[in-house]
Phi, psi and omega in degrees: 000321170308322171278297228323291188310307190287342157313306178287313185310333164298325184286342212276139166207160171284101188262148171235323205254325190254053155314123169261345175075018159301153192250142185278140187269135195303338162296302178306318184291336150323280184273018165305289198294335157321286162299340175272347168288349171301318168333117191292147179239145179288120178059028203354070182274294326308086203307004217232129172242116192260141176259124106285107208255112173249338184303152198295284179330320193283310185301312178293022263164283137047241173282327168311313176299332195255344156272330186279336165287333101015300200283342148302319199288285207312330171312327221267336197245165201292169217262356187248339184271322167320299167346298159317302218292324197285003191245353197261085170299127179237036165171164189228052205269305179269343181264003172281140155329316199186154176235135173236142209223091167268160204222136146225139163262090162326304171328320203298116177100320162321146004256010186269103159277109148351096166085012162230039190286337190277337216241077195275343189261015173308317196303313188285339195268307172306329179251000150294287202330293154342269150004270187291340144310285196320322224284317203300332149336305196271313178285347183274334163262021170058047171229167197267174174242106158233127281206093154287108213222344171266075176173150240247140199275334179278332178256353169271014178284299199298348172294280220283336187088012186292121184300154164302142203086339176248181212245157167263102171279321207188126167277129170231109160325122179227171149158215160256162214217134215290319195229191120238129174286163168289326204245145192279159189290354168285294150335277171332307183263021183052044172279332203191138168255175177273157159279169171261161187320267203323329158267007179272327194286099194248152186229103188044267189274128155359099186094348165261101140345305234274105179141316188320132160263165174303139192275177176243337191296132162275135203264167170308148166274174180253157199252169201302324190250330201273000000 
């Protein structure tokens, strides 16, 4: 059961291309959501709301938003990283199964939340954390993931119907998916390499080194846009 886990946290990848739009079987997505709902929360508000969005219109509607937002970053970059960048698919919306929409509510549990008087974004942290139970869920039922990040939060409140006050964290792409590659797709097309363990790794104080060794170990990938 240890490698197993550890096997999927390796497996895990940021899908873009390969979606088949195969329909996710209702158990399985039961337990997907199930784990991310499971997930520890600060002051165990659990702060998080999953949208699911299957409709065509809505996902196609979307993705307009999210290539005209693309099309903002690339003015931003220089003309040999534009380059990189146009070979770099950055969402999967209509050809995934299904769009999940995670949400925080800050409110929720206010105002006394346990552990987050000091902390103000703990709360936002309690809905990665989700976030990353589903995904690791999802990659263990052999279906992709992909983390959409290209787009502005006041218009996918406003696709969806999200109340004022609470944040849209992450559009997520799901379904069953034809591979996951071994190697993540920022790698692969040469937008970023990973750094090693051993330069992530501080010994008591920030910025001390001296001792770490290079891990041997294969390491987590860095995700496609994150």
């Amino acid at each position: 059961m240890t490698q197993a886990f550890y096997e999927v946290v390796m497996r895990r990848r940021d899908v873009r291309a390969e979606f088949t739009g195969e329909p996710i079987p209702r158990d399985v997505l039961d337990r997907i959501l199930t784990a991310a709902h499971s997930a520890p929360s600060v002051g165990l508000t659990q702060p998080w709301d999953f949208v699911l969005v299957s409709s065509t219109e809505t996902r196609a509607a979307f993705r307009e938003h999210v290539l005209a937002e693309r099309a903002v970053f690339a003015e931003s970059l220089a003309a040999e990283r534009n380059a990189t960048f146009d070979r770099i698919k950055i969402e999967g919306i209509v050809e995934s199964s299904l769009g999940i929409v995670v949400t925080y509510d800050p409110a929720r549990g206010a105002p006394d939340v346990l552990g987050r008087h000091a902390i103000a974004d703990a709360g936002l942290y309690s809905v990665c954390l989700a976030i990353e139970n589903l995904w690791l869920a999802a990659t263990a039922e052999n279906l992709g993931v992909g983390w959409v990040s290209f787009y502005r939060e006041e218009f996918l409140s406003q696709l969806i119907g999200i109340p004022k006050g609470i944040r849209p964290v992450a559009w997520l792409c799901v379904g069953p998916v034809s591979r996951l590659h071994e190697t993540p797709d920022l790698e692969r097309h040469g937008w970023r390499r990973r750094r090693p363990l051993a330069a992530a790794t501080h010994l008591e104080r920030f910025g001390d080194q001296g001792g770490v060794h290079n891990s041997t170990a294969t390491e987590p990938e860095e995700t496609s846009t994150h």
